[in-house]
C-alpha positions in Angstrom: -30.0 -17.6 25.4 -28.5 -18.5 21.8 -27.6 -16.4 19.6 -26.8 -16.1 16.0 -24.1 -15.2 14.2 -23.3 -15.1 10.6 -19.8 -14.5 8.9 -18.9 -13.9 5.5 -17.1 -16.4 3.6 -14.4 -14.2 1.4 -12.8 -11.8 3.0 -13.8 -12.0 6.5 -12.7 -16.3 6.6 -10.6 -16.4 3.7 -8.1 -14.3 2.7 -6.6 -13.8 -1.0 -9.9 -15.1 -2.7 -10.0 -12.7 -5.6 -9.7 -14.7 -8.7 -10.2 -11.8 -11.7 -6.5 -10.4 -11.7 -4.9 -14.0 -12.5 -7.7 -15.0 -15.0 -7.0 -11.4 -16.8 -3.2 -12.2 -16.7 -4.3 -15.5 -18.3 -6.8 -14.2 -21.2 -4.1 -11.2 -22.1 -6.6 -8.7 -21.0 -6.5 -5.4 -19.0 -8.4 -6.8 -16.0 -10.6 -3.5 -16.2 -11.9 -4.8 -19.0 -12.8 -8.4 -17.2 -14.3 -6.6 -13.9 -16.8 -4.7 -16.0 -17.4 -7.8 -17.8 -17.8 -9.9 -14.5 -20.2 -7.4 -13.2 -22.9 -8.3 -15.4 -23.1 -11.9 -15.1 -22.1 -11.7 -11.0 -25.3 -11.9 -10.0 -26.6 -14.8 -11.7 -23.6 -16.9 -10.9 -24.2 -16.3 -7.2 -27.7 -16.4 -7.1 -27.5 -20.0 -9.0 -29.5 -19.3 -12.3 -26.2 -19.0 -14.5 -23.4 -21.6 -14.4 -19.6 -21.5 -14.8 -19.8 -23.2 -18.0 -22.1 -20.5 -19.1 -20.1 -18.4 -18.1 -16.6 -19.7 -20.2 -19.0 -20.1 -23.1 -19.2 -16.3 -22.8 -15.9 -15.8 -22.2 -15.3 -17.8 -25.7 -18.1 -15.8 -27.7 -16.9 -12.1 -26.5 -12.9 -12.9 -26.0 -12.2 -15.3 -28.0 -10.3 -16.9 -24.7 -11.3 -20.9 -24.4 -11.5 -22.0 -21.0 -9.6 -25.3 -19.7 -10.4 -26.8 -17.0 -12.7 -25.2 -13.8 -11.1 -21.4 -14.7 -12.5 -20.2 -11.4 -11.6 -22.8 -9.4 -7.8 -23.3 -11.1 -7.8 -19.6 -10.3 -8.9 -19.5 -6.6 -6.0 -19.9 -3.8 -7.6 -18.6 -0.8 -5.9 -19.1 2.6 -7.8 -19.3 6.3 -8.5 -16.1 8.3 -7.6 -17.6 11.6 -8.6 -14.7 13.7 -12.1 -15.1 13.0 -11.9 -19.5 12.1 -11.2 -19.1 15.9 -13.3 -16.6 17.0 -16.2 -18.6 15.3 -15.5 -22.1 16.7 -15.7 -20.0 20.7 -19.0 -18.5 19.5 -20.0 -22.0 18.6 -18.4 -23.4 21.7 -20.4 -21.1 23.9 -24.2 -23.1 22.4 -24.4 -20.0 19.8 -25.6 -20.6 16.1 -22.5 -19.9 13.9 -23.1 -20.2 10.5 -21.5 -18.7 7.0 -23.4 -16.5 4.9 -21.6 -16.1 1.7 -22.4 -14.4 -1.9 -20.4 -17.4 -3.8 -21.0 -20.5 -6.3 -19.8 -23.9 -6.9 -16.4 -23.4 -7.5 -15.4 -21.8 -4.4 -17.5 -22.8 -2.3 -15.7 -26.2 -1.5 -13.5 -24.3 0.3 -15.2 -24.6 3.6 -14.4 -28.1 3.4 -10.8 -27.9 1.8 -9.5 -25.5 4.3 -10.8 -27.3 7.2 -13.7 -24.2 8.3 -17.2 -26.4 8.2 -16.1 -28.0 11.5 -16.5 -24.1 13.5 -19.7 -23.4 12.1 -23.0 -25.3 13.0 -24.2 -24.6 9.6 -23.5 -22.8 6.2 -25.9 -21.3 3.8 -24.4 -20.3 0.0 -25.8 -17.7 -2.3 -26.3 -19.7 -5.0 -28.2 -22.9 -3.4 -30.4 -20.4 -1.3 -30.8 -18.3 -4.5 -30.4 -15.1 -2.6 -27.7 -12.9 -2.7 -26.5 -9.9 0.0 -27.1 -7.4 0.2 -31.2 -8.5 -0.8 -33.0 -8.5 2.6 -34.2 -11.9 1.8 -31.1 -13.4 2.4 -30.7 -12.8 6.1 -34.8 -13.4 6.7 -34.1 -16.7 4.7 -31.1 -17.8 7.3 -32.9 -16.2 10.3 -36.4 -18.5 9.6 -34.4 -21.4 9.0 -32.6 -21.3 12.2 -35.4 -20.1 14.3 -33.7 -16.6 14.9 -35.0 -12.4 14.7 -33.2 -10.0 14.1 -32.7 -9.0 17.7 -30.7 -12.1 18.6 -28.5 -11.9 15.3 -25.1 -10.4 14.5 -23.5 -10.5 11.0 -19.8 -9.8 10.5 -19.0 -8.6 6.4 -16.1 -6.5 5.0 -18.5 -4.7 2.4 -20.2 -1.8 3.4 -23.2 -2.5 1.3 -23.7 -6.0 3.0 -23.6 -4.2 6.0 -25.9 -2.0 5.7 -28.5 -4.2 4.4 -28.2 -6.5 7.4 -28.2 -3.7 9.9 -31.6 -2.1 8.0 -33.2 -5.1 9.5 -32.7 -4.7 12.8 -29.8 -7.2 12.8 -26.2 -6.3 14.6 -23.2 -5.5 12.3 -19.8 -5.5 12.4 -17.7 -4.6 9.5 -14.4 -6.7 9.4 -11.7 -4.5 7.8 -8.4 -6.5 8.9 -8.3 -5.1 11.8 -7.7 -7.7 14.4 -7.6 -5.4 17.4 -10.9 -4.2 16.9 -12.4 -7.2 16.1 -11.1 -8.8 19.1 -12.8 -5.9 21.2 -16.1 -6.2 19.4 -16.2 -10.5 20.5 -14.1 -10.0 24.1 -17.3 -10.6 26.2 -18.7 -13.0 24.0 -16.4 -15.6 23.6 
């Protein structure tokens, strides 16, 4: 029987996706100061009902810092997790769903396509086209209903704990990805 598995997009696929540090280092300001700033508009971003431009307008009104260009995207140099890329395309291999769940908006999420990941996945579902962000329960109900899946027959691989433990309070198999290869290779030996 089929089974469905749903992977994170930053941090668990792609590595060195943070993009606040460089764009403090490019306003002039203590990225402190950006984070707690970020934190307020995260949420809409990633759930879709704020864009990026709104977002550098905001930057202009509080900083005083003009934004040139796609700042998140100029700012964003991810690079492929191949561990799990692999790990995903065996799942996939094997007649399982494999899909990316990811808390992310426009900017970075063309990276599935620009790092070559879309192809290991039979489908990919992004926070701010669903309008659902993790670690809301609705986001893994939403995935699970469109590809015909309960929670019994789903695992979900995240680094954050939260994330985690919002998938697992639904019944759903966990596992949380901290770099470590080894144990992620024993948690998918049998299954791929």
């Amino acid at each position: 029987m089929s089974h469905l598995y749903i992977f994170d997009l930053g941090g668990v696929l792609i590595k060195n996706f943070h993009t606040l540090p460089e764009m403090s280092k490019i306003m002039g300001l203590p990225f402190e100061v950006l984070e707690k700033d970020w934190e307020l508009y995260a949420r809409p971003l990633m759930e879709g009902y704020m864009s990026t431009n709104d977002y550098y307008d905001h930057l202009f009104t509080h900083f005083g810092y003009k934004c040139e260009g796609d700042f998140f995207h100029d700012t964003f140099h991810p690079t492929r997790n191949e561990v799990m890329i692999d790990i995903a395309g065996k799942l996939k291999a094997k007649g399982n769903v494999t899909a990316i769940g990811s808390n992310t908006f426009a900017p970075h999420w063309h990276i599935i396509d620009t790092l070559d990941i879309r192809k290991n996945f039979t489908t990919c579902y992004a926070s701010h086209e669903m309008h659902l962000i993790k670690p809301d329960k609705e986001f893994w109900q939403y995935i699970m209903a469109k590809e015909g899946f309960t929670p019994e027959n789903t695992t979900f691989v995240d680094d954050y704990v939260e994330n985690i433990e919002g998938a697992a309070s639904l019944g759903i198999e966990t596992f949380r990805y901290t770099g470590d290869d080894k144990a992620l290779l024993e948690f998918f030996k049998d299954r791929i």
